[in-house]
C-alpha positions in Angstrom: 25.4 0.2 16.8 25.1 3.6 17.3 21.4 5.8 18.7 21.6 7.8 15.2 21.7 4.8 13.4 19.3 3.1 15.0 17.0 6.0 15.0 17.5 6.4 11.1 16.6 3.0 10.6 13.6 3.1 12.5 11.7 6.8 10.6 13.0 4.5 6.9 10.6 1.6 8.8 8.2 4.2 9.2 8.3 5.4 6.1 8.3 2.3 4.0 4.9 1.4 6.5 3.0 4.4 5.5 3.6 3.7 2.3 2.1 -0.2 2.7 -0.8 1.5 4.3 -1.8 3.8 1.3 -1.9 0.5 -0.7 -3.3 -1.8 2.0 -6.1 0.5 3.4 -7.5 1.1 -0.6 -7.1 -3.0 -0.8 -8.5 -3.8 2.9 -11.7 -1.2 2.1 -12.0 -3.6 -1.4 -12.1 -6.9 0.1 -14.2 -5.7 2.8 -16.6 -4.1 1.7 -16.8 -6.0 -1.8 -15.3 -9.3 -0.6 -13.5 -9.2 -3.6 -9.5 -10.2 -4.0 -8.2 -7.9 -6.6 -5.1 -8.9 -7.5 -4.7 -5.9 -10.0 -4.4 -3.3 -7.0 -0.6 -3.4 -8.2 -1.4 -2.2 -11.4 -3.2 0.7 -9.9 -0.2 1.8 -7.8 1.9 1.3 -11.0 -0.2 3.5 -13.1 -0.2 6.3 -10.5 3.3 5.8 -10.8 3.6 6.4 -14.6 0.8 9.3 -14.4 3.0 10.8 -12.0 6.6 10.3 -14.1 4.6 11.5 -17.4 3.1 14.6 -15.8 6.2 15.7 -14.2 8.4 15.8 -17.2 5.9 17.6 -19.1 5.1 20.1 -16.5 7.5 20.5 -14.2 5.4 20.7 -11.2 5.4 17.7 -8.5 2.1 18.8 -7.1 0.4 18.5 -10.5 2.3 15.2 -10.8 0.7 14.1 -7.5 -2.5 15.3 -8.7 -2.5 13.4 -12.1 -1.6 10.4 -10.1 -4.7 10.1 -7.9 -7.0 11.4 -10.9 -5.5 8.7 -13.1 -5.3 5.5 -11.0 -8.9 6.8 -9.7 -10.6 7.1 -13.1 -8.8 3.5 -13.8 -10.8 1.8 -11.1 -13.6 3.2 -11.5 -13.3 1.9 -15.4 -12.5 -1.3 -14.4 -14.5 -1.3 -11.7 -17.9 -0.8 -14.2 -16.8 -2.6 -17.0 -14.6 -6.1 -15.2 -15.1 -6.4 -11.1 -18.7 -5.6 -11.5 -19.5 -8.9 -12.8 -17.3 -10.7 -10.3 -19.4 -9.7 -6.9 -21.6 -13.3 -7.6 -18.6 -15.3 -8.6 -16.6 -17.3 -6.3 -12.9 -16.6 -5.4 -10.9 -18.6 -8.4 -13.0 -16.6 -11.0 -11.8 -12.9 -9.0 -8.0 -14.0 -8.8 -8.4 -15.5 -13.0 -10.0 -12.3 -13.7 -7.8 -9.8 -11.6 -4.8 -11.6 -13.0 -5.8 -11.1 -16.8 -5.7 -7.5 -15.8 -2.5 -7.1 -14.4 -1.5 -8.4 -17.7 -3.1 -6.0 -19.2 -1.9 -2.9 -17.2 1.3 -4.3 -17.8 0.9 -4.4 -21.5 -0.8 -1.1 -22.0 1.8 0.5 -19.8 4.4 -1.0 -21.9 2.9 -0.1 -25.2 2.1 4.1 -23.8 5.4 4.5 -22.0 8.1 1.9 -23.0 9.9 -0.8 -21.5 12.5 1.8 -20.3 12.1 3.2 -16.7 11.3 6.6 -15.8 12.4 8.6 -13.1 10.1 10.9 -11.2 12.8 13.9 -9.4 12.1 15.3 -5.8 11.4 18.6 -6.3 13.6 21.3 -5.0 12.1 22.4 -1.6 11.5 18.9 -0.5 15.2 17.9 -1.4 18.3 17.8 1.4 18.1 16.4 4.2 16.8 17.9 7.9 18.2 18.3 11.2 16.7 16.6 14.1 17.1 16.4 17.7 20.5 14.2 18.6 22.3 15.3 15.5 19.5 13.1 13.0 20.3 13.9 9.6 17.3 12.9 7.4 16.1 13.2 4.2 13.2 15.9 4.2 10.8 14.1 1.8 10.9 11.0 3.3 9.6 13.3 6.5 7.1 14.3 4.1 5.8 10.7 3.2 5.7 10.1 6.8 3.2 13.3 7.6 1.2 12.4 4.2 0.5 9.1 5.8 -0.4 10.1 8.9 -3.1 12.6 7.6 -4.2 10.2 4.9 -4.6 7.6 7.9 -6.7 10.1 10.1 -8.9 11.1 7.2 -10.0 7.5 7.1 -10.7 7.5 10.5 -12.7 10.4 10.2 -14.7 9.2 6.6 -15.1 5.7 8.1 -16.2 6.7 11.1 -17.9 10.4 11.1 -19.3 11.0 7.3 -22.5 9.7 5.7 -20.4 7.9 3.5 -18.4 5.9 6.5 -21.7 5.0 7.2 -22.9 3.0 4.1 -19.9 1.9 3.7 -19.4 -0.2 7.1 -23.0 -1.3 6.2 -22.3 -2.2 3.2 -19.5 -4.1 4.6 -21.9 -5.7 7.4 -25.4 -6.6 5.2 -24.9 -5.1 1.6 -28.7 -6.9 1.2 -30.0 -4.6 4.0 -28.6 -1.4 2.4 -30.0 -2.1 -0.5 -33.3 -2.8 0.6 -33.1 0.6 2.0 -32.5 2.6 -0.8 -29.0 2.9 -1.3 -27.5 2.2 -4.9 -25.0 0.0 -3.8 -23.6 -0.6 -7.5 -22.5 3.1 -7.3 -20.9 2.5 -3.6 -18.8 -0.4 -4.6 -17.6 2.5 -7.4 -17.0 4.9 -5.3 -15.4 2.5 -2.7 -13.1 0.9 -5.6 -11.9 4.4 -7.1 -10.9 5.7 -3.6 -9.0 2.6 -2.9 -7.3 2.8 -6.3 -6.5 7.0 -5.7 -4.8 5.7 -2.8 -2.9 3.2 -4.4 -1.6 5.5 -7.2 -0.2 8.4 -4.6 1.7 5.7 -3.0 2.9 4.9 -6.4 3.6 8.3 -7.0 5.6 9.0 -4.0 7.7 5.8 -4.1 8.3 7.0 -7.6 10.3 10.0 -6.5 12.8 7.2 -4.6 12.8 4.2 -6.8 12.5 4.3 -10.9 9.2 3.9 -11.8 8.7 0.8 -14.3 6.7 -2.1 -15.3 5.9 -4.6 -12.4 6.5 -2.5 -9.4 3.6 -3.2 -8.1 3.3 -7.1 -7.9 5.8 -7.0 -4.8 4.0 -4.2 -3.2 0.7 -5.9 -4.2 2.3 -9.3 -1.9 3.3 -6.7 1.0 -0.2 -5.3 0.8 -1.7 -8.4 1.5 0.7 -9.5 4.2 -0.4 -6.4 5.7 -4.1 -6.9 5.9 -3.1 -10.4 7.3 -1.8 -9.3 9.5 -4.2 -6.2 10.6 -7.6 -8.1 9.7 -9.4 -7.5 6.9 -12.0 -4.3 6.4 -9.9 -3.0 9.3 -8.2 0.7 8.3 -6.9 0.7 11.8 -5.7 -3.0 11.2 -4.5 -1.9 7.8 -2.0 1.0 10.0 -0.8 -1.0 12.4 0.3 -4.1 10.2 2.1 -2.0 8.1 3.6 0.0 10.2 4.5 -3.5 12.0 5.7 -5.0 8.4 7.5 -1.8 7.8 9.7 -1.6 10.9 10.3 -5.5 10.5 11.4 -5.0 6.8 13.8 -2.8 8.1 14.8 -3.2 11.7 15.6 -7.0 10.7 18.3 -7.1 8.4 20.0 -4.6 11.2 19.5 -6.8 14.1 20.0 -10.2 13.3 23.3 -10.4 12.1 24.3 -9.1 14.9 22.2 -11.4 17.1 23.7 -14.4 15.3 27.1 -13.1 15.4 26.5 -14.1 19.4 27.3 -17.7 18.7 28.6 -17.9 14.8 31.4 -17.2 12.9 30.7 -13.4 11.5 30.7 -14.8 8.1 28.3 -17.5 9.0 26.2 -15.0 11.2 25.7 -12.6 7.9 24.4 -15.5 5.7 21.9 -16.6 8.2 21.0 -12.9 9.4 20.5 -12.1 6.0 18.4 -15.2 5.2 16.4 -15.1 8.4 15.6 -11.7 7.5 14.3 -11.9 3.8 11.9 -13.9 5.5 11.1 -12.2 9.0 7.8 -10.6 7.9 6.0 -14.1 7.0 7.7 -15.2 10.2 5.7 -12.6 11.9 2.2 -13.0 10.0 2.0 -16.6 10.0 3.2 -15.9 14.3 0.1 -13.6 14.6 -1.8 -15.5 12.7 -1.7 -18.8 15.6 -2.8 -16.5 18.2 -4.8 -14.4 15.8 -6.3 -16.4 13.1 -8.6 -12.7 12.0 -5.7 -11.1 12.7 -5.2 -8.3 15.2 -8.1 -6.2 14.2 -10.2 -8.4 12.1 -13.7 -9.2 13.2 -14.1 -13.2 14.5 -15.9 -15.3 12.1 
């Protein structure tokens, strides 16, 4: 195996993990702050998705495209959030999932009836096309680069909201004693909106960007939805830094796996025999890892104890 490909391999684990996080950190702020397990956070990536596909064939413009994306999977959680999870804060688990479920089947309905069963394909525009020369004779695709660097600055502006803006504040306090906050003053109906409309922007820009590599259409976002939660497994949850580093871990496993152990089983089977296995192993080597960390981590890696 050569450096190059090896090196290639590991910025596409890189880039399919900052794409988990966009998705994970909206879904880790929700069921931290809210205790609430939304199962339609899928929905939300797949309308930012459609938003994105719809505005870019009538405009043109990928910006705007990205732009429609956040604004439409935003004002749909905040909708949702008012008129569905808001009555779900007092109910117990089983009533969140039955309720979260009825509306990915709505999503998925709604986004059938608006846009069509067919799928639509969201183009890279022209100056983040080609690929780019990197050091060791790297050829890689430029937007892909680009997803990267979004990730990383979407990553250190939660840091920085979390942890330095009157916001961050009420909303780790609202994640600690919601009762307390609310005692003090703080409408904490219009937090959990707030909370709930950036967590679904986030999950529609994902949806956008993945759009640009993938077709966008119905149900793409159940199997991110499963990867999301792997991920905040993994990190802990109400953790954004737990949220980064599990995906970025589930990322590089996604991807460094089916490269590795094929060859690692070729040590001592058949290469036809080794391929099977590697390939099996490796459909499964991101549970292998969570349910690993989870043993010597039962919080996960960032996770506060109970």
């Amino acid at each position: 195996m050569s450096a190059v490909l090896l090196a290639e391999q590991i910025l596409n684990g890189l880039q399919s993990g900052m794409m988990l996080f966009l998705t994970a950190a909206g879904l880790t702020l929700v069921f931290g702050v809210m205790g609430l397990i939304n199962l339609a956070h899928g929905s939300l990536y797949m309308l930012g998705a459609f938003a994105a596909a719809a505005v870019a064939a009538l405009t043109g413009s990928f910006l705007l495209a990205l732009m429609a994306s956040i604004a439409a999977a935003a004002a749909a959680g905040a909708l949702v959030e008012m008129l569905v999870i808001r009555r779900l804060y007092k109910r117990d688990h089983l009533d969140q999932v039955l309720a979260t479920f009825a509306l990915i089947l709505i999503f998925s309905e709604g986004t059938r009836w608006m846009f069509g069963s067919f799928p639509l394909f969201l183009s890279i525009p022209d100056y983040l096309s080609g690929p780019v020369s990197l050091p060791g004779g790297i050829q890689y695709p430029l937007y892909r680069l680009v997803i990267i660097a979004i990730g990383m600055a979407i990553a250190i502006g939660l840091f920085w909201l979390i942890s330095h803006t009157r916001l961050g504040i009420r909303i780790r306090a609202g994640e600690s004693d919601r009762e307390m906050i609310g005692a003090l003053g703080i409408d904490i109906a219009r937090l959990y909106t707030v909370v709930f409309a950036l967590g679904a922007a986030l999950a529609g820009l994902a949806g956008a960007l993945v759009g640009a590599i993938q077709s966008v259409q119905v149900g793409m976002g159940e199997p991110v939805l499963i990867l999301a939660f792997v991920v905040i497994v993994i990190g802990g949850t109400g953790s954004i830094k737990g949220a980064l580093v599990g995906a970025l871990l589930v990322g590089l496993t996604d991807t460094l796996g089916p490269l590795f152990l094929p060859r690692f089983f070729g040590l001592f089977l058949e290469p036809a025999s080794a391929a099977s296995v590697g390939a099996s192993l490796a459909s499964m080597l991101i549970y292998i890892l969570m349910a690993g960390i989870l043993v010597l981590k039962p919080s996960g890696l960032y996770g506060a104890r109970a």
